[in-house]
C-alpha positions as CSV (number, residue, x, y, z in Angstrom):
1,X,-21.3,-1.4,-6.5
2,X,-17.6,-1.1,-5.5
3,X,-17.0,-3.4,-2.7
4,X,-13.2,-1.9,-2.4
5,X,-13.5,0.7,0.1
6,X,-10.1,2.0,1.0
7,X,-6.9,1.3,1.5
8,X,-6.4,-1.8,4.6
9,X,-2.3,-1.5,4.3
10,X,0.3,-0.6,1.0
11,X,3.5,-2.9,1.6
12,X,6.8,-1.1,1.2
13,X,10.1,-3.4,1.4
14,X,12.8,-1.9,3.5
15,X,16.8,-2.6,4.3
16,X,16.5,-1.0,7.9
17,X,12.7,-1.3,9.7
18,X,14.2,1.2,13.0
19,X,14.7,4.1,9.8
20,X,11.2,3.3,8.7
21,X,9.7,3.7,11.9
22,X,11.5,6.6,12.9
23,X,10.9,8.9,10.1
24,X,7.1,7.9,9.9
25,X,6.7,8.3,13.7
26,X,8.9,11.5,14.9
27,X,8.6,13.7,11.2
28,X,5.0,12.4,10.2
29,X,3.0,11.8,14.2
30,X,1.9,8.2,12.8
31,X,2.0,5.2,15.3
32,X,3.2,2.1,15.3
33,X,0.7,-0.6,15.8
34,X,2.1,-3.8,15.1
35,X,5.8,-5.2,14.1
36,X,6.5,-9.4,14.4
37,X,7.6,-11.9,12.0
38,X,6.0,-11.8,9.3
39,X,3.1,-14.8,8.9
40,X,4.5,-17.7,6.3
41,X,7.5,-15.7,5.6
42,X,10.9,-17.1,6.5
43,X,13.0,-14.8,8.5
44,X,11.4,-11.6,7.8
45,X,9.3,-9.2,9.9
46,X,6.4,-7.1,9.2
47,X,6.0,-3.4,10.6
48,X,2.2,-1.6,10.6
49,X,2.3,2.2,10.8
50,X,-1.4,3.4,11.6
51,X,-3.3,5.9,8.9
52,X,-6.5,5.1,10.8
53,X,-8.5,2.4,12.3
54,X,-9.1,0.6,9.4
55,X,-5.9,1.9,7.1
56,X,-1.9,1.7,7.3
57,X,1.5,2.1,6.0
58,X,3.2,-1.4,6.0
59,X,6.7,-2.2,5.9
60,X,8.3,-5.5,5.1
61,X,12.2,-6.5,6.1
62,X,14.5,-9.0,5.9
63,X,18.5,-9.3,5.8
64,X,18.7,-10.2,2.3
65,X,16.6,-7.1,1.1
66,X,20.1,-4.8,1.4
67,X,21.7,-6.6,-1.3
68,X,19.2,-5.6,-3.7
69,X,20.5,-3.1,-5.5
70,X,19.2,0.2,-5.9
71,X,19.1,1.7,-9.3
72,X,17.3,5.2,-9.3
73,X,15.4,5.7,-12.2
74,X,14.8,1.1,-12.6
75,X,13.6,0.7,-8.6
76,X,13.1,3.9,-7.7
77,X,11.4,7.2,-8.8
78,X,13.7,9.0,-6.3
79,X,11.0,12.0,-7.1
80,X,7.5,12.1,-7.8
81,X,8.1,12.8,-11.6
82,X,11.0,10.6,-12.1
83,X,10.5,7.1,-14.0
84,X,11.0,3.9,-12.2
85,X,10.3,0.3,-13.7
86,X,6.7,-0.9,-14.6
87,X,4.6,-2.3,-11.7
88,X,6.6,-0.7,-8.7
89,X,5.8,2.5,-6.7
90,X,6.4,6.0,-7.8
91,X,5.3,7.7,-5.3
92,X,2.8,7.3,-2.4
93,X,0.6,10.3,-1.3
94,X,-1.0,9.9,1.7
95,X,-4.5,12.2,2.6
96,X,-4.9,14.9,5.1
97,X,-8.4,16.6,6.2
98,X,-7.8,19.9,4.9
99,X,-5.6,22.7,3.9
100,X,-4.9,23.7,7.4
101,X,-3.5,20.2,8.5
102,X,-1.7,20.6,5.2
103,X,-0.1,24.0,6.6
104,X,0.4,22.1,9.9
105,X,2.4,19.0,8.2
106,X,4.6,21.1,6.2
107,X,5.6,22.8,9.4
108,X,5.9,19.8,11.3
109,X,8.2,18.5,8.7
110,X,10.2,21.5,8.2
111,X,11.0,21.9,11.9
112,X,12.4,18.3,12.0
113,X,14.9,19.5,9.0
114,X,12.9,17.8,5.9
115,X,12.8,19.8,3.0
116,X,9.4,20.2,1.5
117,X,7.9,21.5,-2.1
118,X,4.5,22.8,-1.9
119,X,2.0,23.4,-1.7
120,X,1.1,22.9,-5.4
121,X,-2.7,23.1,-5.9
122,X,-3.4,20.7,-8.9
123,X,-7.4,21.5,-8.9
124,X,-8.3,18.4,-8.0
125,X,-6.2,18.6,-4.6
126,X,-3.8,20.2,-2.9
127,X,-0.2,18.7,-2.5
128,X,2.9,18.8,-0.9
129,X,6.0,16.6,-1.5
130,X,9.1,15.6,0.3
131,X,11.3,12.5,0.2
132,X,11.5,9.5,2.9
133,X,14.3,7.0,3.7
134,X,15.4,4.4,1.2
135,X,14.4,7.1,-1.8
136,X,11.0,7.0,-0.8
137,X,8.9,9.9,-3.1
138,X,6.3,11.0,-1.1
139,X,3.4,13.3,-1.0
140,X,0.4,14.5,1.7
141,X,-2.4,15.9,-0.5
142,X,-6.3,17.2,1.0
143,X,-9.4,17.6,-1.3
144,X,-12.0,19.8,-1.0
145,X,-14.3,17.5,-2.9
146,X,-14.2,13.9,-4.7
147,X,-12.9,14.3,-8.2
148,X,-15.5,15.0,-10.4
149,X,-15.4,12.2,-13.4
150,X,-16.2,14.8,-16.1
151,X,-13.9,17.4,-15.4
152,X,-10.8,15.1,-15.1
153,X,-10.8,12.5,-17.8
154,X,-9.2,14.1,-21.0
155,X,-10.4,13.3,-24.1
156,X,-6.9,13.5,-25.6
157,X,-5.2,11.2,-23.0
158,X,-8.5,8.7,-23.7
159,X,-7.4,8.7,-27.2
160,X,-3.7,8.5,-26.6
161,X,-3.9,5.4,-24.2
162,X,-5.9,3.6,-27.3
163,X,-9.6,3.5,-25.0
164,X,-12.9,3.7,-26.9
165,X,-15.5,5.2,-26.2
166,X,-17.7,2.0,-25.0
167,X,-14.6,1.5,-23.0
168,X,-14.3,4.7,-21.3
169,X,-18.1,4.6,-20.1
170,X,-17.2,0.6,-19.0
171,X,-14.5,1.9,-17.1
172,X,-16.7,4.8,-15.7
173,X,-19.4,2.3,-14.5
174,X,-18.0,-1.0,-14.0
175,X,-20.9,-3.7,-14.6
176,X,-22.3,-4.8,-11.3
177,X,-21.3,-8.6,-10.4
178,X,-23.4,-10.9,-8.1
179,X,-21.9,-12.5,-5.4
180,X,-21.7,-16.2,-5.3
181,X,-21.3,-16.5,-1.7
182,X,-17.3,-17.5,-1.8
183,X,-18.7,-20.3,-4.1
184,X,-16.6,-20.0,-7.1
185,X,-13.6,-22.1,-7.6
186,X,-9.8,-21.7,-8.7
187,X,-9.6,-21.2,-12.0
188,X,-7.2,-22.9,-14.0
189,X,-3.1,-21.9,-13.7
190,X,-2.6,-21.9,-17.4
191,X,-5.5,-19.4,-17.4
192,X,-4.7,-15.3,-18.5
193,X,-4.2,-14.0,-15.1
194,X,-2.3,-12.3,-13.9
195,X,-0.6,-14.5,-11.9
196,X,1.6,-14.0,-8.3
197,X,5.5,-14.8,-9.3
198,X,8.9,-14.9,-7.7
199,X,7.9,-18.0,-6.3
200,X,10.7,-21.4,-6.2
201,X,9.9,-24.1,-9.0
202,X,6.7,-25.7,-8.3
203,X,5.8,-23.4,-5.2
204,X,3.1,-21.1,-6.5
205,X,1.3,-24.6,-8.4
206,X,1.6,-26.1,-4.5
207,X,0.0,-22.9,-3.1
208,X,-2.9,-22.5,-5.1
209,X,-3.6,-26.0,-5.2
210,X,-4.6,-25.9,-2.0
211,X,-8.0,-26.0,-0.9
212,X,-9.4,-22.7,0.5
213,X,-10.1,-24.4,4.2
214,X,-6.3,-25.0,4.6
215,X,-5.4,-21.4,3.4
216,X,-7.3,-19.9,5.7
217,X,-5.9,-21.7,9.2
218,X,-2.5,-22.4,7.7
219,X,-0.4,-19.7,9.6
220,X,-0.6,-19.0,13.4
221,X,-2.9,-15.9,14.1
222,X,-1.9,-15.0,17.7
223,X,-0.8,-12.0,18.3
224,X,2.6,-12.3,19.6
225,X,1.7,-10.4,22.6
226,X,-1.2,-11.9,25.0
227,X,-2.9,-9.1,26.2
228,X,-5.4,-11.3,28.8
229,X,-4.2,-13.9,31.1
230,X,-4.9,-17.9,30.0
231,X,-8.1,-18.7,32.3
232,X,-6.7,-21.8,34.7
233,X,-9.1,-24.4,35.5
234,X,-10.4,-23.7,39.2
235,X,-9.5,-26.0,42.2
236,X,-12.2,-28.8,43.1
């Protein structure tokens, strides 16, 4: 049984947090729920934008993030069909209830002077698309009903992306796994992965070397806000 049950938070890296927050509050109604320095990460903050109570829309900023340079078409999409490099984000399509609120965003977003395409009703879900700071392809899309398996996996793309048919009905019913209770250890680093990168020389072996104990209380969890006074001790 899947254990993955939605989205907690997407990370999006950004040159100028204030823009981010902005656009995603005043065009889109989200709120901001949490922005300090981000835990283990030198000089760099981290910014939560709420979807819901368990979901959200997370940016991530630090100074030297602007010197990146931006290559549309290598780091960004710039457009929901464009090409951008392997592994990084296309686009990001965020849900609404229903066709109404759909109706109701696209005004919203209109009003504030963003351009929007759409609706485009693609079967599976209805869609609408406009573009965010920093080249940010985005989309707000509602369904009427979860995507029915049979209906939306082509047997020519199956074929095309080299998947057989023992494959397909893997992918279609993942095995089931049992738990282990936390149990199982690190597997080896020179092991198939994948594996984190971008680390210095020597940092990633460090990290995962560590036992699990230390991971878990090795930044500082306060929030940076105390919301309850510190109980003093009372008089004798």
């Amino acid at each position: 049984m899947n254990k993955v049950e939605g989205l907690h938070h997407l990370a999006i890296t950004t040159a100028n947090m204030k823009e981010q927050i902005e656009f995603f509050t005043d065009k889109l109604g989200m709120e901001l729920v949490a922005l300090y320095w981000m835990h283990g990460v030198e000089n760099t903050w981290h910014g939560f934008l709420r979807l819901n109570d368990e979901s959200a829309l997370a940016f991530v900023h630090n100074p030297d993030i602007d010197e990146i340079p931006v290559r549309l078409g290598e780091t960004h999409a710039g457009n929901p069909g464009a090409n951008c490099a392997r592994g990084t984000m296309q686009h990001l399509a965020l849900r609404v209830k229903n066709e109404q609120e759909l109706y109701a965003m696209r005004d919203r977003l209109r009003a504030k002077g963003v351009p929007v395409l759409g609706p485009m009703d693609h079967g599976m879900c209805l869609s609408i698309y406009f573009a965010g700071p920093e080249n940010l392809a985005l989309e707000l899309s509602c369904s009427a009903e979860p995507i029915a398996q049979e209906a939306w996996i082509d047997p020519e793309v199956v074929a095309l992306a080299g998947i057989s048919a023992e494959e397909l009905a893997r992918y279609k019913r993942p095995a089931a796994y049992q738990d282990q209770g936390g149990k199982v250890p690190q597997p080896a680093l020179t092991g198939p992965g994948p594996h984190m990168t971008n680390y210095p020389p020597g940092r990633y072996e460090a990290m995962m070397g560590l036992a699990d104990e230390q991971v878990l209380h090795m930044v500082t969890n306060e929030p940076p806000v105390r919301l309850t006074p510190p109980k003093t001790a009372k008089s004798g």
